[in-house]
C-alpha positions in Angstrom: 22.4 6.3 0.6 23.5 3.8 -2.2 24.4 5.6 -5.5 22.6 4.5 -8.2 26.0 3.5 -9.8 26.1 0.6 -7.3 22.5 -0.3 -7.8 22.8 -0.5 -11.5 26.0 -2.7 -10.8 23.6 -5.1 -8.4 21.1 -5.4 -11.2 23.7 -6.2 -14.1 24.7 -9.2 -11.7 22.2 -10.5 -10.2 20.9 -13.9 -12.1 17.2 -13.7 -10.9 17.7 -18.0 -11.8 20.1 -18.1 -9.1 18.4 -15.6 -6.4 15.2 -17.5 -6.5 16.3 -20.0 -7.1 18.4 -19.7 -2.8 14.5 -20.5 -1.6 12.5 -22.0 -4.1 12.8 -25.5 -6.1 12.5 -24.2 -9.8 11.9 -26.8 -12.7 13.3 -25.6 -16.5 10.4 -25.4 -19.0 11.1 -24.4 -22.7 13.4 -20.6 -21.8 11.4 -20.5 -18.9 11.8 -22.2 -15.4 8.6 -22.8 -13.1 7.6 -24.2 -9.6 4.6 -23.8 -7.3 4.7 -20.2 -6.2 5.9 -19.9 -2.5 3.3 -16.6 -1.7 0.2 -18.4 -2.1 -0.5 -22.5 -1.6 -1.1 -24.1 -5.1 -0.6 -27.7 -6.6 -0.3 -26.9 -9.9 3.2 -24.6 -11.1 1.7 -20.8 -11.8 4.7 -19.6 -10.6 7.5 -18.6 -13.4 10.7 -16.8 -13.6 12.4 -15.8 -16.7 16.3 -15.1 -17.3 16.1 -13.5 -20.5 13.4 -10.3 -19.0 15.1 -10.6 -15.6 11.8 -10.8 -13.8 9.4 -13.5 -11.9 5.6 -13.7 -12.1 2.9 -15.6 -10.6 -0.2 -16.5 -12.8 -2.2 -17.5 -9.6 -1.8 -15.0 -7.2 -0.5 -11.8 -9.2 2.7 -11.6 -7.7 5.8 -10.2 -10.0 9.1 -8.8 -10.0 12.7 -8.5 -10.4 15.5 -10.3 -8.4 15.6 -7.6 -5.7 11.8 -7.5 -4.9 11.5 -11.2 -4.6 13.9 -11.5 -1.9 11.9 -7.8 -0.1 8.5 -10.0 -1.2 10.0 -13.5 0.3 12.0 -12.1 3.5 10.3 -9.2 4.4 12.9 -6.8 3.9 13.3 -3.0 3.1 14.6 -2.3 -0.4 17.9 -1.1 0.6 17.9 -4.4 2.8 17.7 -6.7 -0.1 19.8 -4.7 -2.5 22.4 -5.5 0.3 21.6 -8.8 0.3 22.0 -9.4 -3.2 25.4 -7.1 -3.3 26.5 -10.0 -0.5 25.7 -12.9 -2.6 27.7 -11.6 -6.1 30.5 -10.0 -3.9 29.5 -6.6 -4.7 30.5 -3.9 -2.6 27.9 -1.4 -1.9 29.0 2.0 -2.2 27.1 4.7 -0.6 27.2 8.2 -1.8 29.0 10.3 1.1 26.3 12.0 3.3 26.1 16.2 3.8 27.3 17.0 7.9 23.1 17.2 8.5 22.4 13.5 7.1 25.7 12.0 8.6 24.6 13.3 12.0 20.9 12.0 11.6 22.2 9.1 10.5 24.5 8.8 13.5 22.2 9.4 16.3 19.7 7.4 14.7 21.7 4.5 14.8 23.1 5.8 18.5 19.2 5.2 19.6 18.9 2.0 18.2 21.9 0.9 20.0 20.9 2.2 23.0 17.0 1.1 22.6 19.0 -2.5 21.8 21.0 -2.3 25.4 18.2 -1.9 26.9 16.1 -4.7 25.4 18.9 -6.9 26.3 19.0 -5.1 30.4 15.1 -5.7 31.2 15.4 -9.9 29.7 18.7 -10.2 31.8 16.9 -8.4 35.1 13.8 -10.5 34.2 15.7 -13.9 34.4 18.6 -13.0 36.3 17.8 -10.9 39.2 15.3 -12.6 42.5 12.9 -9.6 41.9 13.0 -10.5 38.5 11.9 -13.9 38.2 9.5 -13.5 41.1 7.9 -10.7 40.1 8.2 -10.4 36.3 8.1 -13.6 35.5 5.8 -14.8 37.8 3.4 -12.4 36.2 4.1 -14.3 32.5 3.6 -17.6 34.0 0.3 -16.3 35.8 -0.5 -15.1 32.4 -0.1 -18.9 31.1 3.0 -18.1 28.9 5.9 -20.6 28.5 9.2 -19.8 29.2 10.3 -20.1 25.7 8.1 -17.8 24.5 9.1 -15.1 26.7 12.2 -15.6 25.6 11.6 -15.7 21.5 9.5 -12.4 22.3 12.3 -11.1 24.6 9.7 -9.9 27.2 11.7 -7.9 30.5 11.6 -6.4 33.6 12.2 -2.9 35.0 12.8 -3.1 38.8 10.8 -0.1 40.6 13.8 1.8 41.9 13.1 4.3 39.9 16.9 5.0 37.9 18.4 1.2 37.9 18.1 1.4 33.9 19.2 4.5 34.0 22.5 4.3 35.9 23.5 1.4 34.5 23.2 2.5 30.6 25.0 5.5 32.1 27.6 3.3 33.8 27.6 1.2 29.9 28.9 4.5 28.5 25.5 5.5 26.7 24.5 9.1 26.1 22.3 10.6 28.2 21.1 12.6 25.0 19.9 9.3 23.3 18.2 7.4 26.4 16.3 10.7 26.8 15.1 10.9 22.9 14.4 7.1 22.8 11.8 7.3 25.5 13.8 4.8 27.7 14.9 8.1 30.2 13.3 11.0 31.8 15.8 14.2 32.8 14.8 15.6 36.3 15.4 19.9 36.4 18.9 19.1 38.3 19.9 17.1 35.4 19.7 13.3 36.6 18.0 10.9 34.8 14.9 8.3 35.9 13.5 5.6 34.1 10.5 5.8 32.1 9.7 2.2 32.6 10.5 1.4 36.0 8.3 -0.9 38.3 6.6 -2.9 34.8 6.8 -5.9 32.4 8.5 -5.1 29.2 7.1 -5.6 25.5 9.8 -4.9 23.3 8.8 -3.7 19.8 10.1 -5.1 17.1 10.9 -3.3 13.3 9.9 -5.5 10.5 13.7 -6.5 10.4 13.9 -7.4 13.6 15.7 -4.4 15.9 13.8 -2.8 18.4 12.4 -0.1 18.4 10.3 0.9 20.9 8.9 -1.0 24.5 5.6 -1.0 26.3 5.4 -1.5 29.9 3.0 -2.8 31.9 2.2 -1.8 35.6 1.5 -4.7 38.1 0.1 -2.2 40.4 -3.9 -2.3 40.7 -3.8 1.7 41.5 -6.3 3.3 39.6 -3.7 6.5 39.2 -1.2 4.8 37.7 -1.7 3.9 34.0 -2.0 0.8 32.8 0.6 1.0 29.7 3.5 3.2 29.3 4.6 3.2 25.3 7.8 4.7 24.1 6.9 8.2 22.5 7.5 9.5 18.7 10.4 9.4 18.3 13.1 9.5 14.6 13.3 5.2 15.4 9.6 4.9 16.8 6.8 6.0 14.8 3.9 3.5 16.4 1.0 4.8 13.4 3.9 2.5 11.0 4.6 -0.4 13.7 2.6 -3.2 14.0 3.6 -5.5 17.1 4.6 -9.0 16.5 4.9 -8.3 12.5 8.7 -9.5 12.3 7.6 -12.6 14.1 4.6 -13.3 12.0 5.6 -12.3 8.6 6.5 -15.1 7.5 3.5 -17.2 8.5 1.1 -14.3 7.1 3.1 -15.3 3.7 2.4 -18.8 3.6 -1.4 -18.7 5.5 -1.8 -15.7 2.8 -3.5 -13.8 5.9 -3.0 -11.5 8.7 -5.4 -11.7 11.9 -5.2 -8.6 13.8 -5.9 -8.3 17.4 -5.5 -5.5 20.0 -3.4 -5.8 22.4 0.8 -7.5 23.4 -0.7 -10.9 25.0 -3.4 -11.1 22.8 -0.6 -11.6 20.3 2.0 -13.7 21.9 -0.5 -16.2 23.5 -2.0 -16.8 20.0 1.4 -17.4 18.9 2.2 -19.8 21.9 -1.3 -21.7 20.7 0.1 -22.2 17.3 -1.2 -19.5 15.7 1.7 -17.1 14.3 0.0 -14.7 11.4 -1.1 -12.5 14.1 -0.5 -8.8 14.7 -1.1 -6.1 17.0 -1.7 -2.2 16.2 0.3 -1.5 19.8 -2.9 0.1 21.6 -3.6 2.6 19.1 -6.1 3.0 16.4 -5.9 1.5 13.3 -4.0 3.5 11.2 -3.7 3.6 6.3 -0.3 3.1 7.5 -0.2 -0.4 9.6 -2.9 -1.7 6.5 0.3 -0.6 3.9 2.5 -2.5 6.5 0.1 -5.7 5.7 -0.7 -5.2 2.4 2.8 -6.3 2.2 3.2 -9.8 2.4 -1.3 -10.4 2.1 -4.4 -8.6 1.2 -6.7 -10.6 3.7 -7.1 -9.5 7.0 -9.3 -11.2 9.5 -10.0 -8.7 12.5 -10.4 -10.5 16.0 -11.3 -8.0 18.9 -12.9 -8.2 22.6 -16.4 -9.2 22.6 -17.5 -6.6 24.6 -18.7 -2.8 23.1 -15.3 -1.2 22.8 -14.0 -3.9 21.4 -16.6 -4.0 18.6 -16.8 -0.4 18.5 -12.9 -0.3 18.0 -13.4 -3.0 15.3 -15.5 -0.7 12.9 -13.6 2.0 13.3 -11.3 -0.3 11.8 -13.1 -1.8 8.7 -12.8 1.2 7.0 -9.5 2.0 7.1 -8.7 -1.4 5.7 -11.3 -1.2 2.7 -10.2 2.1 1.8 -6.7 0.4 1.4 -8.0 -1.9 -0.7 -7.8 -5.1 1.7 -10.3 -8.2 2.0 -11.3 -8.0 5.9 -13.2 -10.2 7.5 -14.4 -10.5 11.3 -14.1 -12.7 14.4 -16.9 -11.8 17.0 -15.5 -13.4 20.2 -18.2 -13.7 22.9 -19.0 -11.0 26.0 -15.9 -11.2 28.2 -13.3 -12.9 25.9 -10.4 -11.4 24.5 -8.0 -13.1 21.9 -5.7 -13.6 24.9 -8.3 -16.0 27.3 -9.7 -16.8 23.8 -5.9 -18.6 22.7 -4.8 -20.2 26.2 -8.6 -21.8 26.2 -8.1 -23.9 22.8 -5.2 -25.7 20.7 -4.1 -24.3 17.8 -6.7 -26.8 15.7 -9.3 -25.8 17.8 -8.3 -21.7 17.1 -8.3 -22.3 13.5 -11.0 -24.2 13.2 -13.6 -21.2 15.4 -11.8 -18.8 13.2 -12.9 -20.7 9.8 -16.2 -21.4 11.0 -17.3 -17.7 12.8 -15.4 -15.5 10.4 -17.9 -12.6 8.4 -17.4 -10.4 6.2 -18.0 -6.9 7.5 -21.5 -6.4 5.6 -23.1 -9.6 7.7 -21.0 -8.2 11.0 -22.2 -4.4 10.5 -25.2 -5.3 9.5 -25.9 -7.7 12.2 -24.4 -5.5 15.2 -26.4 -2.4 14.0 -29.6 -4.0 13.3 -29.5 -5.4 17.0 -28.8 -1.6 18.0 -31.8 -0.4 15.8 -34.4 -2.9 16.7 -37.4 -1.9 15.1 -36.7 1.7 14.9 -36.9 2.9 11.2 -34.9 5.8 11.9 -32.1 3.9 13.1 -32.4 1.3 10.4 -31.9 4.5 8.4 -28.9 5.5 9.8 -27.6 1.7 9.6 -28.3 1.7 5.8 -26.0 4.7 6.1 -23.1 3.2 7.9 -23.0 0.1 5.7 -23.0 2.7 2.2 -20.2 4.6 4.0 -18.1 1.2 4.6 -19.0 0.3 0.8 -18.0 3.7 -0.5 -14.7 3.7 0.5 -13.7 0.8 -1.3 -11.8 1.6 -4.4 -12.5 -2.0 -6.3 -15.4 -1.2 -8.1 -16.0 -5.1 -9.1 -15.6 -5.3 -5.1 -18.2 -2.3 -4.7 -20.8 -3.9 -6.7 -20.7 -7.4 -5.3 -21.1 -5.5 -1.6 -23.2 -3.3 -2.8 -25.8 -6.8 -4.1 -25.4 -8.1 -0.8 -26.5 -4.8 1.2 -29.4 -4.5 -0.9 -30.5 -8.4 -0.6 -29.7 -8.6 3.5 -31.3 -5.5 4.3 -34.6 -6.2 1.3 -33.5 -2.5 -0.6 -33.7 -2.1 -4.4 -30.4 -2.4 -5.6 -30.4 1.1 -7.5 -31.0 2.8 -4.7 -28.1 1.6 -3.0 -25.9 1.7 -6.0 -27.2 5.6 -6.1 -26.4 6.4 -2.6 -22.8 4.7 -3.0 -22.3 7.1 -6.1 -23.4 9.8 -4.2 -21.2 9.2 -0.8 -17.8 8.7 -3.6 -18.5 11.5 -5.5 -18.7 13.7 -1.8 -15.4 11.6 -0.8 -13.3 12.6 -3.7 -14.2 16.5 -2.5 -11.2 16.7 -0.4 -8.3 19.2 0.3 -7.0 18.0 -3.6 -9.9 18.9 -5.2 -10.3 21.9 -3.5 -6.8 23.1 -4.4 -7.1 21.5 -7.6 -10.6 24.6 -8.3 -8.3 26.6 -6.5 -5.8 26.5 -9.1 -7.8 26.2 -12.2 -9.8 29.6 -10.3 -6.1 31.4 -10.4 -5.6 30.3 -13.9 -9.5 31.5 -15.4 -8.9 35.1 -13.7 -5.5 36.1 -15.4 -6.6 34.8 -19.4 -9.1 35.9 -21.5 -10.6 33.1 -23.3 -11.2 30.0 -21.6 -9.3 27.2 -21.8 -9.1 24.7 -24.2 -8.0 20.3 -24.6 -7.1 21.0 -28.0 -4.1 23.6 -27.2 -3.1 27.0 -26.6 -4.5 29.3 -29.6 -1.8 31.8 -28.6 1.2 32.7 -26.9 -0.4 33.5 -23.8 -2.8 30.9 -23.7 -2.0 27.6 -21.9 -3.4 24.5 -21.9 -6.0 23.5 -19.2 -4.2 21.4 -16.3 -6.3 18.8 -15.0 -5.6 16.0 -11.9 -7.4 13.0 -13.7 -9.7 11.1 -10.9 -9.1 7.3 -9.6 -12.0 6.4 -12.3 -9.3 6.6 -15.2 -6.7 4.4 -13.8 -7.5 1.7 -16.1 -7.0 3.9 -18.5 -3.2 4.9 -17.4 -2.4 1.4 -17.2 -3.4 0.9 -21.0 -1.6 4.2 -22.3 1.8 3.0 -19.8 1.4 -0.5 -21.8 1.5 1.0 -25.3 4.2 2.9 -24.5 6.2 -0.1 -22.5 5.3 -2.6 -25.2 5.1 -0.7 -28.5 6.4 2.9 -28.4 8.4 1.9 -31.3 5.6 1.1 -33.1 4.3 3.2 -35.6 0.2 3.2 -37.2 -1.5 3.9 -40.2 -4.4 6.8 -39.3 -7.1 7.8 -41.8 -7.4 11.6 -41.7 -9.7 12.3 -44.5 -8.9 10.9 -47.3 -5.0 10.7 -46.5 -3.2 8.3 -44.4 -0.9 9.5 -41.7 2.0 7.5 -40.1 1.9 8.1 -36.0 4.4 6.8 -33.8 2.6 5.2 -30.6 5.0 7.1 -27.8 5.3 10.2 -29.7 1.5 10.0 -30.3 0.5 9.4 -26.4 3.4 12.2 -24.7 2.4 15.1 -27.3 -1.2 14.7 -26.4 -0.4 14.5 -22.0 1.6 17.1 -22.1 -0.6 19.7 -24.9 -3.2 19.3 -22.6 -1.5 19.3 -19.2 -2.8 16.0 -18.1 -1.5 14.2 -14.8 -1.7 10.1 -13.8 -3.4 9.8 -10.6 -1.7 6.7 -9.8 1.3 7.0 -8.6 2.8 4.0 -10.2 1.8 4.7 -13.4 2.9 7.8 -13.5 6.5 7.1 -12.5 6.4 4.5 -15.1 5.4 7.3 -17.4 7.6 9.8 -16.3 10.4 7.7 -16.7 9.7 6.5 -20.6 9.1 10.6 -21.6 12.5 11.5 -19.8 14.3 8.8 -21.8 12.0 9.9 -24.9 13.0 13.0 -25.3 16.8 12.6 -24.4 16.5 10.4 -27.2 14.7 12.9 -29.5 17.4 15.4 -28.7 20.3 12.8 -28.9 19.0 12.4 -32.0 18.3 15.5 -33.6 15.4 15.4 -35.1 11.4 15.9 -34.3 10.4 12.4 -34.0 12.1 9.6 -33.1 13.9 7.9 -35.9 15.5 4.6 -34.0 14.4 1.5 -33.0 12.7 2.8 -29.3 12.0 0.0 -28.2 15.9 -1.1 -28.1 17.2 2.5 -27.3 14.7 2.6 -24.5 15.4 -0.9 -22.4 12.7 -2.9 -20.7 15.8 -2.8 -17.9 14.5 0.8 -17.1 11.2 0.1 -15.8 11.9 -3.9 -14.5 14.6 -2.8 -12.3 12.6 0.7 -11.3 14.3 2.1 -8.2 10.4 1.8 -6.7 9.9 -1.5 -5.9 6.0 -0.8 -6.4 6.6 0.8 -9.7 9.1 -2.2 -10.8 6.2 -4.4 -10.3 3.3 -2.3 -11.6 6.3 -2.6 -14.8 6.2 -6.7 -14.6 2.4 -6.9 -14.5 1.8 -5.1 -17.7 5.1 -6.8 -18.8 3.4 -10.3 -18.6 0.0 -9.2 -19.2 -0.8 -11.7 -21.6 1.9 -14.4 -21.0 0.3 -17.1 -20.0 -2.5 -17.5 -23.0 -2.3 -19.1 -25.8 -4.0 -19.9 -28.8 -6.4 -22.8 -28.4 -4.5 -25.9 -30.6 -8.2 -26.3 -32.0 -8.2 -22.4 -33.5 -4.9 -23.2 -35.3 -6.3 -26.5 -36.8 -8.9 -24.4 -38.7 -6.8 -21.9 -39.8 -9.0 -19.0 -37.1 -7.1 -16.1 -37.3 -7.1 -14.5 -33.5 -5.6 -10.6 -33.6 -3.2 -9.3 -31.3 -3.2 -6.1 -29.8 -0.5 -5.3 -31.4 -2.8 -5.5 -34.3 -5.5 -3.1 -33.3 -2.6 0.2 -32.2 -4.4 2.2 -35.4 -8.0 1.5 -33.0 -7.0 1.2 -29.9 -4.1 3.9 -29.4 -6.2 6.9 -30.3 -9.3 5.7 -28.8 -7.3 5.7 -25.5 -5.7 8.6 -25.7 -9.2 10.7 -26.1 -11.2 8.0 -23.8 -8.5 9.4 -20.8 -8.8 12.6 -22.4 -12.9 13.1 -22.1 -12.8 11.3 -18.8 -10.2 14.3 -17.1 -12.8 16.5 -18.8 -15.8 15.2 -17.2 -14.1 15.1 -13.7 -13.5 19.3 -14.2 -17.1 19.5 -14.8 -18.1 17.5 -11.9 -15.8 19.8 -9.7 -17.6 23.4 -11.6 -21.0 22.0 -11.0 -20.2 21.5 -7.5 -18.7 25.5 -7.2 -22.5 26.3 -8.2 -23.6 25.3 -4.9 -21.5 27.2 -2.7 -22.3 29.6 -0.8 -21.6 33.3 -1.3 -20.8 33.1 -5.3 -21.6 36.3 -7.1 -23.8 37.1 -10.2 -20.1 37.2 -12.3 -18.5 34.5 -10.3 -21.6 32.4 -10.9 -21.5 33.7 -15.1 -18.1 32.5 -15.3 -18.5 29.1 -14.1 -21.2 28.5 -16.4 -20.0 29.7 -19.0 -16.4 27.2 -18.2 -19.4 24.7 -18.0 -21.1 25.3 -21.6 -17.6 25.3 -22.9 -16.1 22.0 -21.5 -19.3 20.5 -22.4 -19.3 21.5 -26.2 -15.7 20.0 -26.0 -16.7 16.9 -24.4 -19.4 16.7 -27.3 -16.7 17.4 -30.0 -14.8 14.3 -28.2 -17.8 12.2 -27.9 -18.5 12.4 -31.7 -14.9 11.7 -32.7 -14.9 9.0 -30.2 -18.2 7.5 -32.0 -16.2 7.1 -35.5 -13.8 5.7 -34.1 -15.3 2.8 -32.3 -17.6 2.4 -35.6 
């Protein structure tokens, strides 16, 4: 583990002019230095970096950052992988912080698997080329298959004789552990103790970590009896966890940077022979369903995936299973319907790499015209079943958490299938509102059920009346994330700040960070998203270490200063770091039209409107937590089994958050007047 004393010194060193500058051409403009952004393909310069914040931002395709998440962002690399890097290039030394006797030996016999997992990579491509049976048999098989000897090589694809412990003696023989063959998956341990191999008598895949070690294998039979399986995979393992690998990923990364997408197909061949065709932004999910986790692993380095699968049922079938999984995480997807019979495999070795990119531009859909196509030929003119279609589609749809994205899918649906538009739009509300009624929100009633029973008086958003009273704790939903994102920028830009607010006929003086913490924490509210909420948690520890540094009840230095930008640009969490930079540059790259200035038009800043836009915030987020605990009471009225005094209470809760919502509406309505 590297201390954070190390990472701090990394930081303090690292010139983010000089890092970037290792792999992309920059060009000095004004304090600023440019070049065309090497994530996305663009002519004109939207990519900038600046020395003075210590952070780099694209205009074009969103992407920000410090020095350290540029190189993860541009190589592909872990974040303790690039804080190593950048240690290397300023002669830093990284220190690690000395391990407990439990860590140290996970640590070691992790690292013992990967070294035996590498051996053994390194055994099957030497028996494969090396050995008679090897290259007639294994590689026979490749060339059958119609792959080049090169790229078996770059791939590292093996053999494993069928003499059923030739792996196994000799790793024994190499002085590896029988313990760590065993928990790798590479050996099997008989009842007398002797080892076998778990591979023997197939072709070897080796699996590949986004850095490039292996992993994990799979191996294929050439036997055509029925009893044997087709595919052996390496099991779970603390190296192999195939839900998080994606096969082929460390040798497409970098081509899913620069084509800004990922095509995912099925199966090992399917991937290496559109990679022999030219093709090299392809993945695999290794034979296993789609999983959140392999769509994270993408999201990565693109947000566009184009799905290719076999033309035939399963293959489709497997395909929208898929779709969404890869909405839900936000993604673009897109689909390849190969014809009846194909698979990605035959579908590569039949055309050039032109000729591949050019079907995949010209047949790609997005999944409304796919599902909708593929069910509609299933329903024929059955309304039922057309029913049921209009289902599937509103399911897909309401799992995407974009609700620009929702509404544009949500227009199509209604014009392809000839529905009015608000009763889709309805149906979509409907399916969201039963999605977001999951374990959380069950626990979350569960809580706030544990709380009602042991006070009095119900609860209250505008604080405890007494000692035993507590404020009302509420999870706000993924409907108020906009929100977060303006309360962490007023905080991150101008917590220093202080307004002028009208109270009656006085005016008070509010500071903007002292003004947004009190009111979270009196009422017990939580961020949803977990970016913002790190961001947040990080300025209101530094806030009130300062408060108490200080003495006194509000904070009486410059904040702004005290609490460095540094903090939150060079976040330990690279996602929070650049959640940091977007609200950071937010406004960077406008300016004020040259014609406005001429004629003396006065634009305001935001920095202008805190007195407005501060408060109106602040009881905007407040109302909306407010209206999620309604939703989640109204829905206790339905369940089964509630009693006559069960059934009183949560009314009641309901009358009561709803007088308070209508206290907030009418405070909200002066203020936006």
């Amino acid at each position: 583990m590297i201390d954070r004393l190390t990472v701090d010194r990394i930081y303090s060193a690292a010139d983010i002019v000089e890092v970037v500058g290792d792999f992309v051409s920059l060009r000095k403009k004004g304090i600023n230095y440019q070049a065309c952004c090497p994530f996305h393909n663009e002519k004109t310069p939207s990519f900038v970096v600046s020395p003075t914040k210590g952070l780099f931002k694209c205009f074009g395709c969103g992407k920000g950052g410090n020095a350290v998440t540029f190189v993860m962002e541009h190589e592909g690399m872990s974040y303790p992988e690039a804080l190593k890097y950048v240690a290397k290039k300023y002669g830093i030394e990284v220190s690690e912080r000395e391990l407990s006797p439990e860590e140290e030996k996970k640590n070691d016999d992790r690292e013992s698997m990967m070294v035996a997992t590498a051996f053994a990579a390194e055994w099957f491509s030497r028996t494969l080329w090396e050995t008679d049976e090897g290259r007639s048999v294994g590689l026979g098989y490749f060339r059958k298959r119609g792959l080049a000897d090169g790229t078996v090589t770059r791939f590292g694809l093996g053999y494993c004789p069928p003499k059923g412990e030739a792996f196994s003696t000799a790793a024994l023989a190499a002085g590896y552990k029988d313990e760590f063959l065993v928990r790798a998956g590479l050996s099997g341990k008989r009842e007398n103790g002797t080892l076998y191999d778990k591979f023997y008598d197939r072709v070897i895949f080796p699996i590949h970590s986004v850095s490039g070690r292996v992993i994990g294998f799979g191996g294929r039979t050439l036997r055509s009896d029925k009893k044997t399986a087709k595919y052996v995979n390496s099991p779970e393992s603390e190296i192999y966890h195939k839900s998080n690998v994606l096969y082929g990923l460390f040798f497409a990364k970098k081509a899913i940077t620069q084509e800004d997408c990922c095509i995912l197909v099925e199966g090992y061949t399917d991937v290496i022979s559109m990679h022999q065709a030219g093709v090299e932004n392809v993945v695999a999910s290794s034979g296993t369903a789609l999983t959140p986790e392999q769509v994270r692993l993408i999201s990565r380095f693109t947000k566009n995936i184009t799905v290719i699968f076999d033309g035939d049922s399963a293959g489709i079938n497997a395909s929208m299973r898929g779709i969404d999984i890869i909405l839900k995480e936000g993604m673009n997807v897109r689909i390849v319907p190969l014809s009846p019979g194909e698979d990605p495999d035959s579908f590569a070795r039949s055309r050039s790499a032109a000729g591949l990119k050019e079907y995949i531009a010209s047949n790609e859909e997005d999944f409304i015209t796919f599902k909708t196509r593929i069910l509609l030929g299933e329903a024929g003119g059955d309304p039922i079943k057309k029913g049921g279609l209009i289902t599937e589609i509103v399911s897909s749809v309401a799992v995407v958490p974009d609700p620009i994205m929702r509404s544009l899918y949500i227009k199509q649906t209604a014009s392809s299938m000839d529905i009015p538009h608000e009763v889709l739009a309805s149906e979509v509300a409907r399916k969201r509102i039963s999605h977001d009624s999951d374990a959380q929100t069950r626990d979350f009633i569960r809580r706030q059920e544990e709380i009602r029973r042991r006070e009095r008086t119900p609860e209250s958003l505008s604080g405890p009346e007494s000692g035993e009273d507590r404020p009302l704790s509420s999870i706000a939903g993924s409907s108020v994330e906009e929100l977060e994102k303006e309360l962490v920028k007023y905080l991150l830009k101008y917590g220093g700040r202080y307004f002028d607010y009208k109270e009656g006929r006085s005016v008070v003086s509010f500071n903007v960070a002292e003004t947004i913490i009190n009111d979270i924490e009196a009422n017990g509210l939580s961020f949803s998203d977990g970016r913002y909420r790190k961001l947040y948690e990080t300025y209101r520890e530094l806030f009130y270490r300062l408060r108490t540094t200080d003495g006194t009840e509000g904070p009486e230095v410059n904040i702004n200063e005290t609490i460095g930008l540094h903090n939150f640009i060079n976040h330990p969490d690279p996602e929070v770091c650049n959640a940091a930079v977007d609200i950071l540059t937010d406004n960077d790259n406008y300016v004020v039209s040259k014609l406005w200035q001429k004629y003396d038009i006065i634009v305001e800043n935001e920095s202008d409107k805190l007195a407005e836009s501060v408060p109106r915030t602040v009881i905007l987020y407040k109302s909306k937590a407010i209206e999620r605990i309604i939703a989640d009471l109204r829905g206790q009225l339905g369940r089964e089994g509630l009693s006559d005094e069960e059934l009183a209470e949560v009314t009641f809760r309901i009358s009561t958050l709803n007088r308070e919502r209508m206290a907030i509406a009418k405070k909200l309505s002066r203020l936006i007047l």
